[in-house]
C-alpha positions in Angstrom: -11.3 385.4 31.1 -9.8 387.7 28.7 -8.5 385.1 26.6 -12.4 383.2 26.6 -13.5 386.3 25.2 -10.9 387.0 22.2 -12.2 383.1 21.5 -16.0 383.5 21.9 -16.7 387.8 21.8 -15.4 387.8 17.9 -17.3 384.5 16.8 -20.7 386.2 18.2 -19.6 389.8 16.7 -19.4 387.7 13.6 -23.0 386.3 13.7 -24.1 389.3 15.3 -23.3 390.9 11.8 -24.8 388.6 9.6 -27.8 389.0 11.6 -27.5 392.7 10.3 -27.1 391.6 6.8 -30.1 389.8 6.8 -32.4 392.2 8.2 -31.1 394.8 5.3 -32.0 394.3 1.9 -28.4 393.6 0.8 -28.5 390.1 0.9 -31.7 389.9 -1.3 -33.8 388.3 1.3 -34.6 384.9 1.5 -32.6 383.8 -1.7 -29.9 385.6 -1.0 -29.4 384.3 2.6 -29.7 380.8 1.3 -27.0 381.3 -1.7 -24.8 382.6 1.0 -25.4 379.1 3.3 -24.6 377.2 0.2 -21.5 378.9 -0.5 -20.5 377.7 3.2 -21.7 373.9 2.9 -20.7 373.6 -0.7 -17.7 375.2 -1.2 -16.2 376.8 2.1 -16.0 374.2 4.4 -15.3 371.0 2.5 -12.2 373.1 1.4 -11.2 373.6 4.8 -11.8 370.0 5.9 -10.5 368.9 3.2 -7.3 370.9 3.2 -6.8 369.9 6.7 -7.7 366.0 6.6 -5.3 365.9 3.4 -2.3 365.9 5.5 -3.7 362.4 7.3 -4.8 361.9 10.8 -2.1 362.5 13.6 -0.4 359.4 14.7 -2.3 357.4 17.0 -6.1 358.8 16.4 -8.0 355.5 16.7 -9.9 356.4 20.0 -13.6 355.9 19.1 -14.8 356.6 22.9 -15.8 360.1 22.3 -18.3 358.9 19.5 -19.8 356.3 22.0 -19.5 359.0 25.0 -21.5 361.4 22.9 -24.7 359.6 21.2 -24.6 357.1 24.7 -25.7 360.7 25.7 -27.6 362.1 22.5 -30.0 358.7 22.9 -30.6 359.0 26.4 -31.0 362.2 26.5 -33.8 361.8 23.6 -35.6 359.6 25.8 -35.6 362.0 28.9 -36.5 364.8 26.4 -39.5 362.5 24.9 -40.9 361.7 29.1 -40.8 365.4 30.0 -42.9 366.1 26.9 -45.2 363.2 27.9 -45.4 364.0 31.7 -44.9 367.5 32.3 -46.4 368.9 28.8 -48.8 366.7 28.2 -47.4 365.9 24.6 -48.6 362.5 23.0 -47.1 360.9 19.3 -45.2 362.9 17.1 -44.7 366.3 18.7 -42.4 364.2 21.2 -40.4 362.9 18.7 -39.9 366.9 17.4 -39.2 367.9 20.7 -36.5 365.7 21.1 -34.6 367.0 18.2 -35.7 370.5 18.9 -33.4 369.7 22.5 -30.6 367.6 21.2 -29.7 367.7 17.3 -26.5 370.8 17.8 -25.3 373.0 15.0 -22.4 371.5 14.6 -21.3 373.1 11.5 -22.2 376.9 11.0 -21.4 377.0 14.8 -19.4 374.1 16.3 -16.5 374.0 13.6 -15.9 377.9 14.0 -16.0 377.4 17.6 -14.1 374.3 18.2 -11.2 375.7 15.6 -10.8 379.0 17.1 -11.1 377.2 20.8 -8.9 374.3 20.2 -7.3 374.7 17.2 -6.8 372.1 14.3 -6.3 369.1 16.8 -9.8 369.9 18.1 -10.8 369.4 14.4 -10.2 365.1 15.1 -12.8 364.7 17.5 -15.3 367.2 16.0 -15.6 365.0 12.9 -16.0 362.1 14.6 -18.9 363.4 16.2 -20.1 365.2 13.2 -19.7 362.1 10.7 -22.1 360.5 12.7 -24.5 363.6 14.0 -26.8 363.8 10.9 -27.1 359.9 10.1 -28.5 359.2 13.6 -29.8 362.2 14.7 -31.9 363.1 12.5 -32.9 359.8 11.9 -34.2 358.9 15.0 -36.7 361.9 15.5 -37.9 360.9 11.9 -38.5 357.0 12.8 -40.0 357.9 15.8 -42.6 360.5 14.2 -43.7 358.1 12.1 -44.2 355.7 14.1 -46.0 357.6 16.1 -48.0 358.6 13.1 -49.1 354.9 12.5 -47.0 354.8 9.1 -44.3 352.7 10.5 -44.0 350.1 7.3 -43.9 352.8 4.8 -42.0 355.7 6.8 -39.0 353.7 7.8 -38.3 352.6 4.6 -38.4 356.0 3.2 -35.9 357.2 6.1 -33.2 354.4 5.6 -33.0 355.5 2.4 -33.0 359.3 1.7 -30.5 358.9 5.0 -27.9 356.7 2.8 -28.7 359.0 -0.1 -28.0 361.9 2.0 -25.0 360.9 3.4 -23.4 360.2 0.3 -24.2 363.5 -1.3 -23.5 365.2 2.3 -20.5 368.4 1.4 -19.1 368.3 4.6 -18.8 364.4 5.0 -17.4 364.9 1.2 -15.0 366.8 1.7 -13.6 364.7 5.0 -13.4 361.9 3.2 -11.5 363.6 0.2 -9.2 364.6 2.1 -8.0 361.5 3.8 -8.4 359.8 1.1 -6.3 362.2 -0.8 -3.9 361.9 2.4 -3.2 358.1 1.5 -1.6 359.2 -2.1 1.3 360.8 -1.1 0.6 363.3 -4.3 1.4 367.1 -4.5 -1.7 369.9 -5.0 -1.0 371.6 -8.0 0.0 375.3 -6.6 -2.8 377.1 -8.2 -5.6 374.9 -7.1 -4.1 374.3 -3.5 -4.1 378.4 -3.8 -7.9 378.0 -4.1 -8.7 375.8 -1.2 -6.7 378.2 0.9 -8.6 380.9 -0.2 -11.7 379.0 0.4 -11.1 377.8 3.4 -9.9 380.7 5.3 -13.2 382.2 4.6 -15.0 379.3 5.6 -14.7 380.7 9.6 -16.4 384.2 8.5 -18.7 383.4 6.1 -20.1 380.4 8.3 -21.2 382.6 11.3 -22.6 385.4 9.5 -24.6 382.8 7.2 -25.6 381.5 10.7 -26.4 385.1 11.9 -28.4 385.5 8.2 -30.3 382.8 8.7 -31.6 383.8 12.7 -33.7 386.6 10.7 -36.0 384.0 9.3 -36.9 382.7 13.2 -39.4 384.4 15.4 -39.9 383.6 19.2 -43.6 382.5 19.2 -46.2 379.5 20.9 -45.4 378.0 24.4 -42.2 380.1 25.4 -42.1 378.4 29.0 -41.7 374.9 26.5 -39.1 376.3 24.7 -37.2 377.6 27.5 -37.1 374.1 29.1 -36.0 373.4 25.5 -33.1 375.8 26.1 -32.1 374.4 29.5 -31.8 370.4 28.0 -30.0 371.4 25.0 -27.5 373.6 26.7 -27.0 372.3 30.4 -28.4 369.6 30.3 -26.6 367.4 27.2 -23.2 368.8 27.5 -23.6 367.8 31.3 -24.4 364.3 30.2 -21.6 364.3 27.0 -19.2 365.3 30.0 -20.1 362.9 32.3 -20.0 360.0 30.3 -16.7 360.9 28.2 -14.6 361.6 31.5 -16.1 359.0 33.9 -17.5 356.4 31.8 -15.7 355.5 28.2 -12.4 358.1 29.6 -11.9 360.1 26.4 -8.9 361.7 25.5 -9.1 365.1 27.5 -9.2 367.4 24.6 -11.9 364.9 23.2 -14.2 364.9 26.1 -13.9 369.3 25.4 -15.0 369.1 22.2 -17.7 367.0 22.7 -18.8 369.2 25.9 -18.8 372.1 23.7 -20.7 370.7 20.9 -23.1 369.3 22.7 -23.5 372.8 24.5 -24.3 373.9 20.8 -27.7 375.9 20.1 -29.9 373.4 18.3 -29.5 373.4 14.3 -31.8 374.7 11.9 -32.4 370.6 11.1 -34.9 370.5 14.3 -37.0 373.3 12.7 -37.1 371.7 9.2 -38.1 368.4 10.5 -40.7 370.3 12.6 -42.0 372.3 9.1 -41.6 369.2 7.0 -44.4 367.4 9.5 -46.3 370.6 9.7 -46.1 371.0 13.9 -43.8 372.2 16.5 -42.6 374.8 14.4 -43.0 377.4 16.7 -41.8 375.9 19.5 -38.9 374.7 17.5 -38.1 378.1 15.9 -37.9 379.9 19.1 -35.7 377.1 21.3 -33.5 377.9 18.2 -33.3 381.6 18.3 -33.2 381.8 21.9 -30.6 379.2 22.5 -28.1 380.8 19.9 -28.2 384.1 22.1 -28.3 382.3 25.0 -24.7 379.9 24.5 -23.2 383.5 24.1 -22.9 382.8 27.8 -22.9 379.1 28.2 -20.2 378.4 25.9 -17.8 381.3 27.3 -17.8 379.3 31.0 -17.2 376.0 29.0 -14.1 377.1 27.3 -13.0 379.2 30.1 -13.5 376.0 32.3 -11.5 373.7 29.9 -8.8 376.4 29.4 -8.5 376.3 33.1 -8.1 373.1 33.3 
């Protein structure tokens, strides 16, 4: 167990001192706590992905079953998410599409990629961005179709969607720098020292400055509205899903065993700050949303720690 906490106890610490930072006025507030999240999508971690993707895949990575496994998962477990909301909350149209995102979209970067590389190391860095290539596209798309829908704006709402998705994607850092760096891979060329110098430098802070950014950003969440809803919030996004991602990868599509980790551990990620932003952008659930997030981060302290300790044992 000593070992799952030299992993986990330092990657908390981490976001336990950005937390700090933000509460102080030496990040500036608001503007500063956002410069310092752009620094880590921007710059920071397409450097690292990109520095690590640019030496090619390892021989042999065409399983796709841990992409199936997972969002096989991510869609049912949407749809139990949206009938508790209906039958045990009374929740009717587009709060139910919220509150599935609010119990399944993970924080896959700020959290997961810090995670899964200290964890796993750079081979758990294959699977990860097969999941994560994929998380944004459809998870955040399908809470958005479904809230308009709901709204009665179907025609004009799912238009809008497929597009700023596509346009999205495109511009996304971290599916940018992926990409650069296989395709990069496929030349065969040389960095220049100097500027491979750079990405190092980049991308060795990418770890730090992601979890304290994460950490920075928790001071703009406050635990308010229906705390037994966002509890059961809690419970689905970090028992139940990872349950489900497990199930399926090992039982069902057979995963690669280091594949079926990091898609347990991801799925057992707090929710991202992409459920509360949907829920502000629609002007409900915010409350809700903001505290399954706060509470959840604190909360996978402990769920994640049995995970890797379980997979380690294994």
């Amino acid at each position: 167990m000593s070992a799952v906490a030299d992993i986990v106890l330092p990657v908390f610490i981490l976001i336990g001192i950005g937390y700090a930072l933000g509460r102080s006025p030496l990040l500036g507030g608001d503007a500063g706590i956002r410069a310092l999240t752009n620094f880590v999508f921007y710059a920071a971690i397409p450097a690292l992905l990109f520095r690590l993707f640019a030496r090619g895949l390892p021989e042999g990575v065409t399983d796709w079953s841990i992409v199936f496994a997972y969002y096989t998962a991510a869609f049912s477990h949407f749809a139990l998410t949206m009938a508790i909301g209906r039958t045990v909350f009374g929740h009717r149209g587009a709060t139910l599409g919220l509150m599935g995102m609010s119990a399944g979209f993970s924080n896959t970067v700020l959290l997961g990629l810090p995670l899964v590389l200290t964890g796993f190391g750079e081979p758990g860095m294959v699977p990860l961005m097969m999941i994560v290539s994929f998380h944004p596209m459809l998870l955040i798309t399908l809470p958005t179709i479904v809230v308009e829908v709901m709204r009665g704006e179907p025609g004009q709402g799912i238009g809008r969607i497929a597009l700023s998705t596509v346009n999205s994607l495109l511009r996304h850092p971290v599916i940018l720098g992926l990409l650069a760096g296989l395709l990069f891979a496929q030349t065969g060329l040389q960095l220049p020292a100097i500027l491979d110098r750079v990405i190092d430098l980049l991308s060795q802070a990418a770890t730090p400055a992601a979890l304290c950014a994460l950490g920075a950003s928790l001071t703009q969440f406050r635990i308010a509205g229906d705390l037994k809803e966002s509890l059961t919030l809690v419970v689905l996004k970090l028992v139940a899903l990872p349950a489900m991602v497990w199930v399926l990868a090992t039982f069902v599509f057979r995963a690669d065993p280091l594949a079926a980790h990091v898609g347990t551990v991801i799925a057992a990620m707090p929710a991202g700050v992409n459920a509360f932003l949907l829920a502000r952008y629609y002007g409900t659930y915010t409350q809700r949303s903001a505290s399954a997030i706060l509470i959840g981060t604190a909360c996978s302290l402990v769920t994640v720690s049995v995970l890797i300790a379980l997979f380690r044992t294994a």
